[in-house]
C-alpha positions in Angstrom: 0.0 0.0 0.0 1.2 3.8 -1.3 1.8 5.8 2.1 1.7 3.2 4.6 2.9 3.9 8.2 1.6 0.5 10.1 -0.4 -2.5 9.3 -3.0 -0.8 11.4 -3.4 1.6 8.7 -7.2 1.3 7.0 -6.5 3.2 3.7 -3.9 5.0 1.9 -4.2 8.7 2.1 -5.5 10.1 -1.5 -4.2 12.8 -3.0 -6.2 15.5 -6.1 -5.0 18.5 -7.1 -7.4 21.8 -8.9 -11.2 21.8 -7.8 -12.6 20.3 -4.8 -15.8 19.1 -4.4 -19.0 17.3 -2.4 -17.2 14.1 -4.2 -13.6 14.2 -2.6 -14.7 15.1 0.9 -17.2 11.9 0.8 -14.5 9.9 -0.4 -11.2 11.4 2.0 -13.0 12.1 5.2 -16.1 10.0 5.2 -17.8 9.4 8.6 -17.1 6.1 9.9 -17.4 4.7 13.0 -16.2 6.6 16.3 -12.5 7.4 16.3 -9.7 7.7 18.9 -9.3 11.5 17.9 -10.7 13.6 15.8 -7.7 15.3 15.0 -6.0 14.5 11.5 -2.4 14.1 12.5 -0.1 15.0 8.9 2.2 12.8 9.2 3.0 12.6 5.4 4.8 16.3 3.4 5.1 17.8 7.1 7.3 20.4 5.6 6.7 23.5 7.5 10.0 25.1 7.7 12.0 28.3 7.8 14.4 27.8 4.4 15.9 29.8 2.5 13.0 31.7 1.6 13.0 32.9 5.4 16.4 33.5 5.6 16.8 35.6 2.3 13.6 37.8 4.0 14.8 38.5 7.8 18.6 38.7 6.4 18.5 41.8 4.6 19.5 39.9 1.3 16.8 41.4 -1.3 16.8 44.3 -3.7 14.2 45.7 -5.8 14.4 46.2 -9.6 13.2 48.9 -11.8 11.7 46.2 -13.6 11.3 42.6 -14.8 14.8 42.4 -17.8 17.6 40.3 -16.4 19.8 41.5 -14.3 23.2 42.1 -14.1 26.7 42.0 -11.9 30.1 42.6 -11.9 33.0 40.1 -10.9 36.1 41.4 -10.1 39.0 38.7 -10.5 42.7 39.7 -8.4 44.8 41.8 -10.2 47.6 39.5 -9.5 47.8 36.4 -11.3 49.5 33.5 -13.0 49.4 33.4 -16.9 49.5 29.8 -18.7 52.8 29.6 -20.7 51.2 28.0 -24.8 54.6 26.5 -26.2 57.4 24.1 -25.1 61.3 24.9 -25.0 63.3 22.3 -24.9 67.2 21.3 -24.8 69.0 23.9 -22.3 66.8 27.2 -22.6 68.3 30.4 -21.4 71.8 28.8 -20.9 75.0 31.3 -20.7 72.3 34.4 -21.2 70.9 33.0 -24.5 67.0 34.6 -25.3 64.2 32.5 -24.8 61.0 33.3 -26.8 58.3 32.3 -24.1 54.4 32.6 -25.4 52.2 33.3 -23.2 48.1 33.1 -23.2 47.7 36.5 -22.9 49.4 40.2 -22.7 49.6 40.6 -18.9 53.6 41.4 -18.8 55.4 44.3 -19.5 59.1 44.5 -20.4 61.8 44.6 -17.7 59.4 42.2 -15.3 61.1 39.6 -13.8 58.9 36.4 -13.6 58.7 33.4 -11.3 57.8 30.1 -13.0 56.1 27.5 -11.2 58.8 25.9 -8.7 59.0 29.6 -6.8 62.5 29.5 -7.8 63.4 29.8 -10.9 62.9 33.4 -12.9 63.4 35.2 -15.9 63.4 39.1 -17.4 61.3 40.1 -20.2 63.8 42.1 -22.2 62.0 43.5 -25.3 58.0 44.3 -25.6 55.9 40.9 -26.8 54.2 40.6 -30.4 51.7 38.6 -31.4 51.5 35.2 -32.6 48.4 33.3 -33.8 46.4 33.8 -30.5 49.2 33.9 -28.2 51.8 36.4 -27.2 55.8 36.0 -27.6 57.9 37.7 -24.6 61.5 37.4 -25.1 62.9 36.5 -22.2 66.8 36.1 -20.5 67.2 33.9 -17.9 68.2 35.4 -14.3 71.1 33.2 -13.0 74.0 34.3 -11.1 75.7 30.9 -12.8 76.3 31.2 -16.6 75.6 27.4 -17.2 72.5 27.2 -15.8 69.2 26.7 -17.6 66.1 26.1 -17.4 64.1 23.2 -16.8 62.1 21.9 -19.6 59.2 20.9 -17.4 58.9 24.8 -15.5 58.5 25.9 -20.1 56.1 23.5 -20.9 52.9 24.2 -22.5 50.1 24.5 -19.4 52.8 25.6 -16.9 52.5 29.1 -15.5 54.2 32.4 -14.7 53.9 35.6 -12.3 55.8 38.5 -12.0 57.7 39.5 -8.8 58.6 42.9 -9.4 60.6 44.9 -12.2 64.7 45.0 -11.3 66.3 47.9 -13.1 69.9 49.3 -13.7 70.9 51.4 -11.0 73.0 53.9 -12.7 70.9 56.7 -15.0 67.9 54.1 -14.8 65.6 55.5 -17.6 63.2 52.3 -17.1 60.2 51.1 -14.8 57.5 48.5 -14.3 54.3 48.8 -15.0 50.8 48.0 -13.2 48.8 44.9 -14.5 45.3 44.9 -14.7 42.1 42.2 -14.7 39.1 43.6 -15.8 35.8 43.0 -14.4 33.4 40.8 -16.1 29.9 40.4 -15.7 27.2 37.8 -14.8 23.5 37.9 -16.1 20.8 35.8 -14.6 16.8 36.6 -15.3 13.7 36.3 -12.7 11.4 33.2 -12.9 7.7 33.5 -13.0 5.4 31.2 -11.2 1.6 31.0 -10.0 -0.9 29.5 -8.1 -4.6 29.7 -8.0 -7.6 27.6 -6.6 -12.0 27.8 -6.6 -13.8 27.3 -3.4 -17.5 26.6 -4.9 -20.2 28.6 -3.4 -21.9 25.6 -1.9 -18.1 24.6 -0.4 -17.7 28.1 2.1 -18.8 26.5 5.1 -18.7 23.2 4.1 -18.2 21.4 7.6 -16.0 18.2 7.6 -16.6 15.1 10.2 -13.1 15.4 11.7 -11.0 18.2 12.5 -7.8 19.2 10.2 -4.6 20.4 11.7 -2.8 23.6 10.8 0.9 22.5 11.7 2.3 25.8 11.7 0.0 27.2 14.3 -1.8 24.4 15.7 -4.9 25.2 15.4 -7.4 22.9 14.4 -10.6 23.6 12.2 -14.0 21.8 10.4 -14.7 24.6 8.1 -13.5 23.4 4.7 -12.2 26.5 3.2 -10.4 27.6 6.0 -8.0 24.4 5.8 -7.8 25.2 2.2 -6.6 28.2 2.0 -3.6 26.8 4.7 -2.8 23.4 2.1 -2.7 26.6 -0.4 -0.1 29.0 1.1 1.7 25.4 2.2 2.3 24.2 -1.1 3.0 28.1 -2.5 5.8 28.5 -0.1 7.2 25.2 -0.8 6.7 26.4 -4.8 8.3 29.4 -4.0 11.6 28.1 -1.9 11.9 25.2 -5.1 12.0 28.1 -7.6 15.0 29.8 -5.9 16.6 26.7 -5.0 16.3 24.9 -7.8 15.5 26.5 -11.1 17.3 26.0 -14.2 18.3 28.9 -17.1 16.7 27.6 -20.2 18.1 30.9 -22.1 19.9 29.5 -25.6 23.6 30.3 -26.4 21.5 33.0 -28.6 19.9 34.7 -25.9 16.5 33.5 -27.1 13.9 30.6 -25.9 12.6 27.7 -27.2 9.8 27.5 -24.8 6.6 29.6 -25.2 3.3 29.7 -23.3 -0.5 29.8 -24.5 -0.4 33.4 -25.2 2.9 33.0 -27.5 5.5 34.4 -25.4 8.5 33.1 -23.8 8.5 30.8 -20.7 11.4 32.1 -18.8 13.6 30.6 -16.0 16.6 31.8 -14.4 19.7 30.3 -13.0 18.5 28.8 -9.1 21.0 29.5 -6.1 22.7 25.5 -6.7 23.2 26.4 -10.7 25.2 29.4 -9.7 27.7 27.9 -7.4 30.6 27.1 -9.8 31.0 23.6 -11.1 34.6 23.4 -9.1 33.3 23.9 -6.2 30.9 21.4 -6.4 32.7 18.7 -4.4 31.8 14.6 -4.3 32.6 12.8 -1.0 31.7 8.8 0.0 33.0 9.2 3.3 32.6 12.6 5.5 35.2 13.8 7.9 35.7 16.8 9.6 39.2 17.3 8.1 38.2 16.6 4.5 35.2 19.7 5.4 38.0 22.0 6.6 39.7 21.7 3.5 36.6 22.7 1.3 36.3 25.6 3.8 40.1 26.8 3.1 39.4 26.3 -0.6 36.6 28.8 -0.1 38.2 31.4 1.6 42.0 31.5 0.5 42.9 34.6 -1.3 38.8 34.8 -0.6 37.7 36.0 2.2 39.2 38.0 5.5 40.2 36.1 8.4 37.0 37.9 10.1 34.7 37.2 7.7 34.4 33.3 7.2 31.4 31.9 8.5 29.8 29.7 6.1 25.8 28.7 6.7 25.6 24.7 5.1 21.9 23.8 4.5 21.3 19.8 5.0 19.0 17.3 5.2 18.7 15.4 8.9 20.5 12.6 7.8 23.4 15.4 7.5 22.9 17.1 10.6 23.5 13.2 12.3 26.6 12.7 10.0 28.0 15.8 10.6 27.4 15.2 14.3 29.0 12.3 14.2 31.5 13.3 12.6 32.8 16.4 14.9 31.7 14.2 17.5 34.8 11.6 17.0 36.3 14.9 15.8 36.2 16.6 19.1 36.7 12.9 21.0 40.9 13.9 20.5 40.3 17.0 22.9 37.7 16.4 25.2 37.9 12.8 26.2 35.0 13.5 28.9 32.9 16.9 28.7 30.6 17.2 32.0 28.3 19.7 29.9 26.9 16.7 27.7 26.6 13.8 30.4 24.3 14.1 33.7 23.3 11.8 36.6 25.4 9.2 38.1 25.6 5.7 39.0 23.2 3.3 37.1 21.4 7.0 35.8 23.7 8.3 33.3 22.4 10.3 30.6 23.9 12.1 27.5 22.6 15.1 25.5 23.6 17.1 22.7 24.2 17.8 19.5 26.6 19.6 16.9 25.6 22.5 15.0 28.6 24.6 14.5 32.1 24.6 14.2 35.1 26.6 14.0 38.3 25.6 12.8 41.6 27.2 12.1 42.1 30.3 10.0 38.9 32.3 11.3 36.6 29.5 10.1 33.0 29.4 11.2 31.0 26.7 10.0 27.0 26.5 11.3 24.5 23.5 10.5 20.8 24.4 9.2 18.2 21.6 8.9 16.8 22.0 5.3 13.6 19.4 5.2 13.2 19.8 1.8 16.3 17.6 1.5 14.3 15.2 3.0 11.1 15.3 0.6 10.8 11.7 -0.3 8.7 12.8 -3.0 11.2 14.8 -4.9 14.4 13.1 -3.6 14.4 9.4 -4.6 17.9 8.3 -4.9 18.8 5.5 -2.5 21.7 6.0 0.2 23.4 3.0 1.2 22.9 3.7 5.0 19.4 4.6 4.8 17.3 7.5 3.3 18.2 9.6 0.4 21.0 10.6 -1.3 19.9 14.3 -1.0 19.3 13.9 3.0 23.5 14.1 3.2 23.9 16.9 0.4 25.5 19.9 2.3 24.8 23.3 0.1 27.5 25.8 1.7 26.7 29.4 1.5 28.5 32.5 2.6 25.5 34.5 3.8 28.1 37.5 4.7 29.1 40.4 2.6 30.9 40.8 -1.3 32.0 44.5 -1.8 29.8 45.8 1.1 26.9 44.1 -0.8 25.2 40.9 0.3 26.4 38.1 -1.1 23.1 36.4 -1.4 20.4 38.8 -2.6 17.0 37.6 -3.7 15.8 40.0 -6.5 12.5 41.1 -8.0 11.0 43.7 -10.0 9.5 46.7 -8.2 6.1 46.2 -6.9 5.6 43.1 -7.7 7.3 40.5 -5.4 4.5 38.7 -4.5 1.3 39.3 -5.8 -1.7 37.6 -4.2 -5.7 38.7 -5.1 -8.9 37.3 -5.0 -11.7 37.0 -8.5 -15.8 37.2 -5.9 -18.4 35.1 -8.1 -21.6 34.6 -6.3 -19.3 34.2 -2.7 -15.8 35.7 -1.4 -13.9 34.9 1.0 -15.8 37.1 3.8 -19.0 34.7 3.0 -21.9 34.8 0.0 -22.9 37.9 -2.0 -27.0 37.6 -0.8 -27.9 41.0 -2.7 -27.0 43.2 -5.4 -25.5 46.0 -3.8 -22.2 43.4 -3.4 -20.6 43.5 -6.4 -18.9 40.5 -8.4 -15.9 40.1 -11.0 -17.4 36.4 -12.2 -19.7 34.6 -12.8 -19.0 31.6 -11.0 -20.8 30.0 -8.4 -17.6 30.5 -5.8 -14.6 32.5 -6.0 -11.3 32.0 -7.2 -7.6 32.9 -5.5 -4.6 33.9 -7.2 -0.8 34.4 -6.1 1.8 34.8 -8.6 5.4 35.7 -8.0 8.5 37.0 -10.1 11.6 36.6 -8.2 15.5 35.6 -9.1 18.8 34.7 -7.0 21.8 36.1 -7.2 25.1 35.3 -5.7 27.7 37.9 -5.8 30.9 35.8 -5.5 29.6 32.6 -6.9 33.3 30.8 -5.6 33.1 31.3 -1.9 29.6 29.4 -1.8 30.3 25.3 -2.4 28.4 21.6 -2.4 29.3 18.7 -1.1 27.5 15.7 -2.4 27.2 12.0 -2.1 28.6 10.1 -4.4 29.5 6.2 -4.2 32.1 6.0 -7.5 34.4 8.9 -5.8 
């Protein structure tokens, strides 16, 4: 049986979607004989949670938009870097001051640089400007030895090796030369808002439609008969999970062209933008089979090397419970090396012992703050089927790693939206509204129909500033 909990289970829970009517409440909550309580108890999709939906709203990260185009951002790599060297030199290169012709990817040197190649040892001086060849740029260069029969290793000018520059030694005597400053541009990021929406019909005949047991509002806890009233809770239930999906998950279906190839009833484009996991960059998505609390402070240093400030590394890792225990576990043996006996987690005495606790947050070397949020929707059996080998689902142990902080005094994590028009939610009276039935005609109506209808709809994107200090780690059993 679909949904079953116990063998003392009568039925399996049926589930509809669109119009309700006379029909489904006969069928789902028929009256039968007396019952323990007359409380419905959800124990199936009992997903009421604060995700990231919540945290995007209390945290500050949100900006309104003069309107609904994409949007756009700016990226702004170190000025300092390595450039990949495009040919090989072979045989003894730069031996007793002969010029090597070095091509590099691109024109980042100037002439009298002196540049390290990749052992941090050896360098050599650009002595004449570069010129162009094919795609790549030749820089003469002179080895800088202090020992005429030295050269240079093949392996340090091999095509895919690399070079920096240190600085820009000059003659001291009537010097009429000097370095330059190197330069990375900025380069920008475009992302576009989805648009999603919701809408259901309460028949007139269903407004105080009574039911034989009570339902449960989770959130709040309070209990009702009337039909509509649990309605319109199921509704904003499944929006919000909509809603927290869409940011999460969605999926740019722009073309290389910058058009679509998806269009709705009314001929124009069906639009989705780039969800917070599609923006994290692909090499910082990171597969693990076995967790440990070293391999997680390594991912942590990848993100904030040459990154982040010391002071600014805390990193908020969304889960699913089955990562909360793991990770638990984890800095539990982790801590184990330190605090062989911890008075703070273990109470009573004698044949009364007890032990509490549990592992939320961490902070390792370097300034590193690492803190644990449950995500249920990790858990959502119905969207998350793949198997783990020690029980539950692959997604349950997924750990989506986000640096909720600051990128050039801006959030790092904004939710965006076009002004006005965030959220939109608005009700279409027939013969009844919400506040009851329209018994004369000085209550106006919008419809014909024997009920009223609900709408929400909601335009909305994500955008992450620095999409390399946010990371994944992710089940996966061929690692």
């Amino acid at each position: 049986m679909a949904n079953t909990i116990s063998s003392l289970q009568m039925y399996a829970p049926k589930s509809w979607s669109g119009l309700t009517t006379e029909n489904h409440l006969g069928s789902v909550f028929a009256q039968e004989p007396t019952l323990v309580s007359n409380i419905i108890s959800r124990v199936f999709g009992l997903n009421q949670y604060a995700g990231l939906d919540y945290f995007l709203s209390i945290g500050g990260g949100e900006q309104e938009l003069p309107d609904d185009n994409d949007y756009e951002w700016y990226l702004k790599g170190d000025d300092e870097r390595a450039v990949s060297i495009t040919n090989s030199l072979t045989g003894t290169p730069g031996q007793y001051g002969a010029e090597m012709l070095i091509e590099f990817a691109e024109k980042y040197f100037a002439v009298t640089d002196k540049l390290v190649l990749d052992d941090g040892e050896t360098a050599v001086r650009v002595m004449r400007e570069p010129y162009m060849s094919g795609t790549s740029w030749v820089y003469p260069c002179v080895l800088m030895a202090a020992d005429a029969d030295s050269f240079v290793a093949n392996s340090l000018l091999a095509a895919g090796s690399k070079a920096s520059k240190e600085y820009s030694p000059q003659e001291r005597t009537l010097n009429k030369t000097y370095g330059e400053t190197s330069y990375t541009s900025p380069f920008k990021m475009r992302n576009a808002m989805s648009f999603l929406s919701k809408t259901y019909t309460i028949p007139g005949n269903m407004h105080q439609r009574p039911l034989v047991i009570e339902m449960l509002d989770p959130k709040s806890n309070k209990t009702s008969k009337i039909w509509t009233q649990y309605a319109e809770w199921e509704f904003m239930c499944q929006w919000m999970k909509e809603k927290e999906r869409m940011l999460w998950f969605s999926k740019s279906n722009k073309q290389a062209n910058g058009t679509y190839n998806m269009y709705g009833d009314n001929g124009t484009p069906i639009i989705e933008g780039a969800g917070l996991r599609e923006q994290i960059s692909p090499s910082y998505k990171f597969h693990y089979t076995d967790f440990t609390i070293d391999y997680l402070e390594d991912v942590l240093l990848n993100l904030s090397i040459n990154i982040l400030p010391e002071d600014q590394r805390h990193f908020v890792a969304f889960t699913g419970e089955r990562g909360m225990v793991q990770f638990h576990r984890a800095l539990e043996n982790h801590a184990a090396r330190f605090q062989p006996l911890d008075s703070k987690r273990i109470s009573g005495e004698g044949q009364n012992l007890g032990f509490k606790g549990q592992y939320r947050e961490f902070m390792g070397p370097q300034g590193i703050k690492f803190t644990l949020v449950h995500l249920p929707m990790y858990d959502n059996e119905v969207r998350n089927r793949v198997a783990h080998p020690k029980g539950g689902y692959t997604e349950s142990y997924r750990y989506t790693i986000l640096n909720m902080g600051t990128s050039g005094g801006e959030k790092n994590i904004k939710r965006v939206y076009p002004k006005g028009r965030k959220e939109l939610m608005w009700h279409v009276a027939g013969s009844t509204s919400p506040l009851g039935p329209n018994t004369n005609f000085s209550k106006g109506s919008a419809s014909a129909v024997d009920g009223y209808q609900l709408f929400a709809q909601a335009q909305q994107g994500v955008l992450i500033a620095n999409p390399m200090s946010c990371a994944e780690l992710i089940y996966s059993s061929t690692v």
